[in-house]
C-alpha positions as CSV (number, residue, x, y, z in Angstrom):
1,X,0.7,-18.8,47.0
2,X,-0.1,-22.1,46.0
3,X,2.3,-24.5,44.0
4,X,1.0,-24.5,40.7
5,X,0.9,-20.4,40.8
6,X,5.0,-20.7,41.6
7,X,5.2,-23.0,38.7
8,X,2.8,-20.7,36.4
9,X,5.1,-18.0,37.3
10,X,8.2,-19.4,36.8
11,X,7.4,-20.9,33.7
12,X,4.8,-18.5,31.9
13,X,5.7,-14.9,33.5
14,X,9.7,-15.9,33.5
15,X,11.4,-19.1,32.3
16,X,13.4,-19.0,35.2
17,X,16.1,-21.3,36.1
18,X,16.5,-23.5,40.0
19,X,18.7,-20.7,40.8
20,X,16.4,-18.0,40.4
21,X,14.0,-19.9,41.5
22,X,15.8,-19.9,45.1
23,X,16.8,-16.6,45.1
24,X,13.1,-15.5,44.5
25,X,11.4,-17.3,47.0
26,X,14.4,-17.0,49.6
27,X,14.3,-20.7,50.1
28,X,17.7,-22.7,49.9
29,X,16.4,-26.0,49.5
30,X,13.5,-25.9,46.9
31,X,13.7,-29.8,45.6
32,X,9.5,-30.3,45.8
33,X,8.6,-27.0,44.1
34,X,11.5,-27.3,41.3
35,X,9.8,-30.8,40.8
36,X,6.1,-29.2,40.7
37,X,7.5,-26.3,37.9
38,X,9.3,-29.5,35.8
39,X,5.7,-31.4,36.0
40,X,3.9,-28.0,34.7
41,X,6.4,-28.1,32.2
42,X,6.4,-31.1,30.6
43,X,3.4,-31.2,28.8
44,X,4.8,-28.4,26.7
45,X,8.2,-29.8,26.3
46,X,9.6,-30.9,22.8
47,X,12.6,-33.4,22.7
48,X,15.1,-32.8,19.8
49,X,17.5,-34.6,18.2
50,X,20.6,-33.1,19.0
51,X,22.5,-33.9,22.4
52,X,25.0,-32.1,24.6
53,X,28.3,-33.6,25.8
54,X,26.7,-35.1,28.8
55,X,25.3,-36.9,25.9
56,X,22.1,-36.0,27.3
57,X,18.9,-35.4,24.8
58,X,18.3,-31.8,24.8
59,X,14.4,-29.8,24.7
60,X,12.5,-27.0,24.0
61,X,9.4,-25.9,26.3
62,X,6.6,-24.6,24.1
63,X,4.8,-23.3,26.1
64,X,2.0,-20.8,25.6
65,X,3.6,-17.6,26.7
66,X,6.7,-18.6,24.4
67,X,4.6,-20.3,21.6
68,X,2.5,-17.0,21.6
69,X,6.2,-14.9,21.8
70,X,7.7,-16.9,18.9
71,X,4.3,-16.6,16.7
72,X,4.8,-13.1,17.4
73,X,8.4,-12.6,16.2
74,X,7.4,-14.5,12.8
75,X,4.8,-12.9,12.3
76,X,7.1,-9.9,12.6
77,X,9.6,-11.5,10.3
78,X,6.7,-12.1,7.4
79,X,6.0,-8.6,7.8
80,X,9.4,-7.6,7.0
81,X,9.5,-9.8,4.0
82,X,6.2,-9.0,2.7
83,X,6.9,-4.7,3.5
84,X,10.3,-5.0,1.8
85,X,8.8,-6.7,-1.3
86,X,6.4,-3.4,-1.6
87,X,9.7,-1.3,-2.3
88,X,9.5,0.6,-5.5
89,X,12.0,-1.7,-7.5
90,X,11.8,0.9,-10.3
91,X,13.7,3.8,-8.4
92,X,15.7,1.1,-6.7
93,X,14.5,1.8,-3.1
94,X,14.1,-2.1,-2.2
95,X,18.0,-2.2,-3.1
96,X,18.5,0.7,-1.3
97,X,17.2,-1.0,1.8
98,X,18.7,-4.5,0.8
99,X,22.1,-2.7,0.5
100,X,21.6,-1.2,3.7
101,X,21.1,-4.0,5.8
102,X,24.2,-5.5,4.2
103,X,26.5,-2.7,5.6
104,X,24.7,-2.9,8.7
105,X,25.5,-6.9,9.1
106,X,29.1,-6.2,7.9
107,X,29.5,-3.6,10.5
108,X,28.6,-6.5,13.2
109,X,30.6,-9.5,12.4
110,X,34.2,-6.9,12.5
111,X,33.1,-5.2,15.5
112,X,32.8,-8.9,16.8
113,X,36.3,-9.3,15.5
114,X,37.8,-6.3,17.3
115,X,37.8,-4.3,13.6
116,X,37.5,-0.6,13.0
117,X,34.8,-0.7,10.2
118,X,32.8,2.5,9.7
119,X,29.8,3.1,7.6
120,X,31.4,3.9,4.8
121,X,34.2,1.1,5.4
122,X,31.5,-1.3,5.1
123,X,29.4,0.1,1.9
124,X,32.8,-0.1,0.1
125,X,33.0,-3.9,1.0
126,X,29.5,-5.1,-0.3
127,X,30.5,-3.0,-3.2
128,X,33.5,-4.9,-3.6
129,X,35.4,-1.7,-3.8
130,X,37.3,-2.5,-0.4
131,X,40.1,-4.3,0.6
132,X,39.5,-6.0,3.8
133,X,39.5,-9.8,3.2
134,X,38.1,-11.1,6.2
135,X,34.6,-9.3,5.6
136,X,34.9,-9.4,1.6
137,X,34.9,-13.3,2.5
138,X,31.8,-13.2,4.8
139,X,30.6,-11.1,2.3
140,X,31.1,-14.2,0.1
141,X,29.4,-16.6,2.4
142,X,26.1,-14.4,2.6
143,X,26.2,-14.4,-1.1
144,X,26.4,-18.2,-1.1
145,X,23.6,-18.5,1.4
146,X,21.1,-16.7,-0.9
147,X,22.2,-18.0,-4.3
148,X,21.9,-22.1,-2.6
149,X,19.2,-21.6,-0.3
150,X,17.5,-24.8,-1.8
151,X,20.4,-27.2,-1.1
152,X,20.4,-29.9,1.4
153,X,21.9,-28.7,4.9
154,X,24.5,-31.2,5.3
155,X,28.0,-31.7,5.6
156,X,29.2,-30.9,2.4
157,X,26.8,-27.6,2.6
158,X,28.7,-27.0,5.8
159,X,32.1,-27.9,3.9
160,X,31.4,-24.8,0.8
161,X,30.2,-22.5,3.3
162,X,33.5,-22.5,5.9
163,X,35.4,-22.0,2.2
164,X,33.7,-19.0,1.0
165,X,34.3,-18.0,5.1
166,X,37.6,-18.8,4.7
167,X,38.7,-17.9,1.9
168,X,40.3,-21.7,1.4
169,X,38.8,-23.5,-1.8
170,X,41.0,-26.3,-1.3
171,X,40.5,-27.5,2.7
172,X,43.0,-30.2,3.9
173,X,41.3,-30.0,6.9
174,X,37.7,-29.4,8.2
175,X,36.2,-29.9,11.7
176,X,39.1,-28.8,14.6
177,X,41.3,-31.2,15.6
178,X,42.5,-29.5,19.0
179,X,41.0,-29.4,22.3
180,X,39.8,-25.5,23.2
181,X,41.6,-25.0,26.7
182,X,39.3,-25.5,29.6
183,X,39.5,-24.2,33.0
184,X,37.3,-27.0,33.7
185,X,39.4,-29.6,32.7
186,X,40.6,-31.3,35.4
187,X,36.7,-31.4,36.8
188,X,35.3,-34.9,36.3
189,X,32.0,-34.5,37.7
190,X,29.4,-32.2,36.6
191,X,32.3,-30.6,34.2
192,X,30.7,-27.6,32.0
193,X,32.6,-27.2,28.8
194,X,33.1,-24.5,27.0
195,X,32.7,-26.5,24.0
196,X,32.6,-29.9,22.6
197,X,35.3,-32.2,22.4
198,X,37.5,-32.8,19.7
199,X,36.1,-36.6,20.0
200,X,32.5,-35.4,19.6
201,X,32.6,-32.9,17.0
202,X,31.4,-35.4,13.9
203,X,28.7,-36.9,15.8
204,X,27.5,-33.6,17.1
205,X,27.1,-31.6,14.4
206,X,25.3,-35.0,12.3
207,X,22.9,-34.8,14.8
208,X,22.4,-31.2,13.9
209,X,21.6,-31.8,10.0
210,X,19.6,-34.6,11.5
211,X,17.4,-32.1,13.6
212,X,17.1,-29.5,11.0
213,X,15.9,-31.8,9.0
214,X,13.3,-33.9,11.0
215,X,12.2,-31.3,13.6
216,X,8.6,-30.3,13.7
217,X,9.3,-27.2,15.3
218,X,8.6,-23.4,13.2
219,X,11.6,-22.5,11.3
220,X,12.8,-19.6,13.3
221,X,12.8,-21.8,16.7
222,X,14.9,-24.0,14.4
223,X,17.3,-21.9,12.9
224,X,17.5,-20.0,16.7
225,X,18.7,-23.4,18.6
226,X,21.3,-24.2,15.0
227,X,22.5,-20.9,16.0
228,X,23.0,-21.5,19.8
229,X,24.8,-25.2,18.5
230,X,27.0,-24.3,16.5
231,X,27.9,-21.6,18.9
232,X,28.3,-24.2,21.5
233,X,30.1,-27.2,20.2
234,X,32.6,-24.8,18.2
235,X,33.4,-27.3,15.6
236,X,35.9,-25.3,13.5
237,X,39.4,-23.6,14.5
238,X,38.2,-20.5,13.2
239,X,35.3,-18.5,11.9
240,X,32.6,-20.3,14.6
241,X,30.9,-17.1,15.2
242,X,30.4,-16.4,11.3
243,X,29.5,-20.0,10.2
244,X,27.0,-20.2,12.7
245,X,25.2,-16.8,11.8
246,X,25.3,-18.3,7.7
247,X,23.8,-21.9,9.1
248,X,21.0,-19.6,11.0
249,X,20.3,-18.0,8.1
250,X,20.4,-21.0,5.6
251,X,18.0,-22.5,7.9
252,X,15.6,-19.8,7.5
253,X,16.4,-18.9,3.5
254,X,15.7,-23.1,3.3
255,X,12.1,-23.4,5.4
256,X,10.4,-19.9,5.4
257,X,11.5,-16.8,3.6
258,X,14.1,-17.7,0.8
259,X,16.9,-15.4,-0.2
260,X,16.0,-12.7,2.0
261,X,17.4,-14.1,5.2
262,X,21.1,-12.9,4.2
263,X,19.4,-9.3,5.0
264,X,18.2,-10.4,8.6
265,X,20.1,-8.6,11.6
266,X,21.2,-12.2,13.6
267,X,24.8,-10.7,13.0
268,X,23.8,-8.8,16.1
269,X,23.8,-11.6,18.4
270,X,27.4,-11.3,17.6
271,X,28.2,-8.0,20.0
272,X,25.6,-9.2,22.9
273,X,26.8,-8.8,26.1
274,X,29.3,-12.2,26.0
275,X,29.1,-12.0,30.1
276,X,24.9,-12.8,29.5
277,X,25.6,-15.0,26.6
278,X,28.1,-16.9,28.5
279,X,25.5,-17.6,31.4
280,X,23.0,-18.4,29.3
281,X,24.8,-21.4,27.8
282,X,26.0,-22.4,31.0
283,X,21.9,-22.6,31.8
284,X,21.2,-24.7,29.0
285,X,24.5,-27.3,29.1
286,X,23.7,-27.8,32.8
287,X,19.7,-28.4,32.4
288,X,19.8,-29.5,28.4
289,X,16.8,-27.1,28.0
290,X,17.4,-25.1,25.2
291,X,14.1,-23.0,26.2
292,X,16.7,-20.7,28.4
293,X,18.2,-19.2,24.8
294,X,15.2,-19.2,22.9
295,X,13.9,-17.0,25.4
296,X,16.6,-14.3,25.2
297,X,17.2,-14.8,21.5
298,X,13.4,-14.3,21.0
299,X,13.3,-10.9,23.5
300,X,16.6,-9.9,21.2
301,X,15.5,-10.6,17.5
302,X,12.2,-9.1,18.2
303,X,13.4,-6.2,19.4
304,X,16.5,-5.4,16.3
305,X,12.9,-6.7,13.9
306,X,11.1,-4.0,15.1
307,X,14.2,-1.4,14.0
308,X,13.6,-3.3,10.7
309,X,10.4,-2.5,10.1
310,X,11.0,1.0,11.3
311,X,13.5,1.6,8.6
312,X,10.9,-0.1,5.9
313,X,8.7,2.7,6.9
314,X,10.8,5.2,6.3
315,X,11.9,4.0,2.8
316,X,8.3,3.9,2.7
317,X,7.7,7.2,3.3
318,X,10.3,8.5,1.3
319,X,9.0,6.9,-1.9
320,X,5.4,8.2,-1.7
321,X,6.7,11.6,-0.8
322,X,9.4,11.3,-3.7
323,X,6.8,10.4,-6.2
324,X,4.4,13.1,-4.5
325,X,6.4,15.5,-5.9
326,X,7.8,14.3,-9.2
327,X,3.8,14.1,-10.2
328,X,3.2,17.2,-9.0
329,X,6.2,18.3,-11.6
330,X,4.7,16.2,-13.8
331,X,1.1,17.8,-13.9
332,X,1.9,21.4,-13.1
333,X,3.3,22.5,-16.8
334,X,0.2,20.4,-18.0
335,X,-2.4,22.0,-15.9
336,X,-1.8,25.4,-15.5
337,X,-2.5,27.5,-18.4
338,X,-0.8,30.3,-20.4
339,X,-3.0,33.8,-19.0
340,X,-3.2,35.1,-22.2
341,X,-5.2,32.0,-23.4
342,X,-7.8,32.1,-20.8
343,X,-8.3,35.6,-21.1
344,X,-9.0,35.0,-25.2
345,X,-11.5,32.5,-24.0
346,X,-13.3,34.4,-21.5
347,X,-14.1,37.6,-24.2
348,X,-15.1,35.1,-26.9
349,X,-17.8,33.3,-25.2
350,X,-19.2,37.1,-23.3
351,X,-19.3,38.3,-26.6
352,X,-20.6,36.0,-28.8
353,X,-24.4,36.6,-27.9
354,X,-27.0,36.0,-30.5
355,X,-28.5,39.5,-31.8
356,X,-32.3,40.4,-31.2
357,X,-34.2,41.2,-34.1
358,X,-36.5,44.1,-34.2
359,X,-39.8,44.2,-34.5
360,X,-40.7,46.3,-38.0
361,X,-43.8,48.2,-39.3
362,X,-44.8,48.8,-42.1
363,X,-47.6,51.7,-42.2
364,X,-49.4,51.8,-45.6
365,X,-50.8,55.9,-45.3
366,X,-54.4,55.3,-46.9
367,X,-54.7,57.3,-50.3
368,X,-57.8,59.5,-50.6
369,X,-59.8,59.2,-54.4
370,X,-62.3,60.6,-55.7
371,X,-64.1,56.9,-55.2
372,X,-66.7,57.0,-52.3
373,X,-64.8,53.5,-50.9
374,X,-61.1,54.4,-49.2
375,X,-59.4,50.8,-49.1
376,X,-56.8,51.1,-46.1
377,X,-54.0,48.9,-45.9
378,X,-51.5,48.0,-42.8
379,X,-48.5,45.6,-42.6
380,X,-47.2,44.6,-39.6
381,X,-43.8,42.3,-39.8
382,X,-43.6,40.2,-35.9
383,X,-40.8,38.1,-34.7
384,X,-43.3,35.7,-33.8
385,X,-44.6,33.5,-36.5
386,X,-48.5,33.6,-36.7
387,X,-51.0,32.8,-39.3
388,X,-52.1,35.7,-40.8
389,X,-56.4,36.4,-41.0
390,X,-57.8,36.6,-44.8
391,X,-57.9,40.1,-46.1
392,X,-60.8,40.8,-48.4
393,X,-60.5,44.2,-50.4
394,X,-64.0,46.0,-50.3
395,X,-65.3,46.4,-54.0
396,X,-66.3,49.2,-55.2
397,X,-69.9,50.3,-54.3
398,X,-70.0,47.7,-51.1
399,X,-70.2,48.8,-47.8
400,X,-69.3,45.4,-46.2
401,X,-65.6,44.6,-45.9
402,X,-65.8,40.6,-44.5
403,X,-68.1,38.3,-46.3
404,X,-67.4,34.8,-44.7
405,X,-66.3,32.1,-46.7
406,X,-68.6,29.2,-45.8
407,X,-71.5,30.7,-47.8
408,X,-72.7,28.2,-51.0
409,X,-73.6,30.4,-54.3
410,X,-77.2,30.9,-53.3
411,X,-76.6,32.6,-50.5
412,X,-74.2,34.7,-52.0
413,X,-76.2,35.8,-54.4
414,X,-79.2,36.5,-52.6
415,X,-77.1,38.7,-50.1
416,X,-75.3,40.1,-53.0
417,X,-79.4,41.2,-54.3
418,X,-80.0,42.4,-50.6
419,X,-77.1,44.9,-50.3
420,X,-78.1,46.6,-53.7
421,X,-81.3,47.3,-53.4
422,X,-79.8,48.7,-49.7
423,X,-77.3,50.5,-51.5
424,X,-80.3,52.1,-53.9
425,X,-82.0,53.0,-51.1
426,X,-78.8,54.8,-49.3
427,X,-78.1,56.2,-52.6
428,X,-81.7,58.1,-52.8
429,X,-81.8,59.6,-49.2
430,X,-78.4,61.1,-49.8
431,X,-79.4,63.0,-52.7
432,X,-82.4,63.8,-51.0
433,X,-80.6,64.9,-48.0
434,X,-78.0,66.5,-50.1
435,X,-81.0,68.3,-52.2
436,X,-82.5,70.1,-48.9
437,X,-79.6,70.8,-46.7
438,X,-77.9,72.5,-50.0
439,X,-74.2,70.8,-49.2
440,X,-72.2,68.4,-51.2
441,X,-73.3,65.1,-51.8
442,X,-71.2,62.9,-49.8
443,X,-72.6,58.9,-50.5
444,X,-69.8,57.1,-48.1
445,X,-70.4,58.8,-44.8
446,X,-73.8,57.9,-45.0
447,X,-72.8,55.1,-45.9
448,X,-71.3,54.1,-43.1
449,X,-74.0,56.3,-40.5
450,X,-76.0,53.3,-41.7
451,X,-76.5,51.0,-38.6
452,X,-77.0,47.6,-39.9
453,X,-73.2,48.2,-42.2
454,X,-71.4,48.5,-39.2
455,X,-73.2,45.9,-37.2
């Protein structure tokens, strides 16, 4: 394996330290390759403004396994923000789940203080019902962070917050004034401390406010290392632990996602394994890369985000099944109707079909006189509108029934002339017929034996 593999993968697969470095490859002395993984490195690395008490300038390696880890846990972090702003504030489920995570962060800071604090413990605090001071004061501090998110992070920031931690409105006192006992002590070269000195408290934590102000790193790298510096210079006689989860959180309520950062599980950090912990800030006083606890606080915060979002989806999923069923109450009495109704409706439109009229007719029985000419007459009413032919009564002594209309005067009379002297004519061979055959003189069926009357 070459040497810029080794420094590829202890850099980009694992930020490890020289140790590990050692113990990996089996090699006790391992001065050229550490010296090849620092050259890989430093491209990436960001010098900040804060120092340990080495007085050495401390940094951050960006590179892009951890740039692409710490997009990711934003990105997460956004997502819990924008996912807990689409709680139903009408039925109260986004202070459901703000009031939640509240208990939740109580329950952390007093098992980090060696308290017996139970679910229901807790709830009673952010209700203000209990009476445990120590976390009705953190309680107090959380409360400040979100209402003065805005302010400058400074000193006097610093100053109100340790009051509302401590419960002390009037401090005579503020950063510690007496050395932390060191088993280290009497070392004078390459001495680890467990914290800063008394001596280097004030200049310390200035150059804190001076990073958070002027860093160009994201806000959640910045709030991370705030976190890890307060932790390690320990500027206060008591309350450290607290005051450094309220300056994390300030840091991130003041650059990226406002009041909703006192909601944010960092109080877990609190109960991490102090033996790790411990290690890890030996890593980082020793080296003055602050990359070592970004690492783990990046693996650890993504991880207790994740849970966050899990428990947004279950709210979630409680309000659209909640307000499944309270429509579905809603409609029901609306939609289904009385039977009684719909079987009125069903009869009325079966029956109400429009009646067929009947076809009528009207016979006229012809009546028999003693006239030679029988006039017949039939009616016949139809359903069906038509125009009705002229009818033409047949005078007396005419065998035609139909004489058309179109015929002028002359012709009329002229036909009229014709059918007379016909009529004569019919007239005679009756009676002579009459006369020789000895019956009764019957004038209309001969009449109408004529061939040209029915033609």
């Amino acid at each position: 394996m070459g040497v810029n593999d080794i420094a590829v993968r202890f850099t980009e697969d694992k930020y490890a330290t020289k140790n590990e470095v050692s113990r990996e490859l089996k090699i006790s002395v391992i001065d050229g390759v550490w010296d090849k993984i620092l050259s890989y490195r430093a491209p990436f690395c960001h010098y900040l403004a804060i120092r340990g008490t080495d007085k050495n300038q401390l940094r951050v390696c960006l590179c892009p396994t951890i740039s692409s880890n710490l997009n990711t846990v934003e990105a997460k972090l956004l997502r819990i923000v924008s996912e807990a702003n689409k709680l139903d504030s009408i039925n109260s489920d986004r202070q459901h789940f703000k009031h939640s995570c509240l208990v939740k962060n109580i329950q952390n800071v007093a098992l980090a203080n060696m308290a017996v604090c139970d679910e229901e413990h807790a709830r009673k605090v952010v209700l203000g019902t209990a009476s445990d001071v120590a976390l009705a004061n953190y309680l107090k501090g959380l409360r400040f962070v979100e209402t003065k998110y805005e302010a400058t992070l400074d000193v006097d920031f610093l100053a109100d917050l340790y009051s509302k931690v401590t419960g002390n409105d009037e401090l005579t006192s503020f950063y510690r004034t007496k050395e932390v006992e060191d088993s280290g002590a009497n070392i004078l070269i390459s001495r680890v401390y467990k914290c800063a000195p008394t001596h280097l408290i004030e200049p310390m934590m200035d150059s804190l406010f001076n990073f958070v102000e002027k860093t160009n790193v994201s806000p959640l790298c910045r709030a991370l290392i705030s976190y890890y510096y307060i932790q390690f210079v320990k500027p206060f006689d008591k309350c450290n632990n607290e005051i450094a989860v309220l300056f994390a959180k300030a840091v991130l309520a003041h650059y990226s996602v406002g009041d909703f950062s006192i909601y944010l599980p960092i109080e877990t950090f609190l109960n991490e394994s102090e033996g790790e912990i411990e290690k890890i800030f030996h890593d980082v006083q020793t080296s003055s890369d602050v990359t070592y606890f970004l690492t783990f606080a990046l693996r650890f915060i993504g991880k207790e985000f994740d849970k966050m979002l899990d428990s947004i989806a279950e709210y979630s999923a409680k309000v659209i099944k909640d307000d499944f069923y309270q429509l579905d109450e809603e409609i029901k009495p609306v939609v289904e109707p009385a039977p009684v109704v719909v079987e009125k409706k069903v009869v009325k439109e079966e029956v109400k079909v429009e009646p067929v009229k009947p076809v009528v007719v009207e016979e006229v029985k012809p009546v028999v006189e003693s006239a030679p000419v029988v006039v017949e007459k039939k009616v016949v009413k139809e359903e069906v509108e038509a125009k009705p032919a002229p009818v033409i009564e047949k005078p007396a002594g005419l065998a035609v029934s139909y004489i058309p209309e179109e015929l002028d005067e002359k012709t009329a009379t002229r036909l009229e002339r014709h059918l007379l002297e016909s009529l004569d004519t019919a007239r005679l061979a009756c009676i002579t017929q009459s006369i020789n055959t000895k019956r009764p003189l019957n004038v209309s069926m001969k009449l109408r034996e004529l061939p040209w009357i029915n033609s």
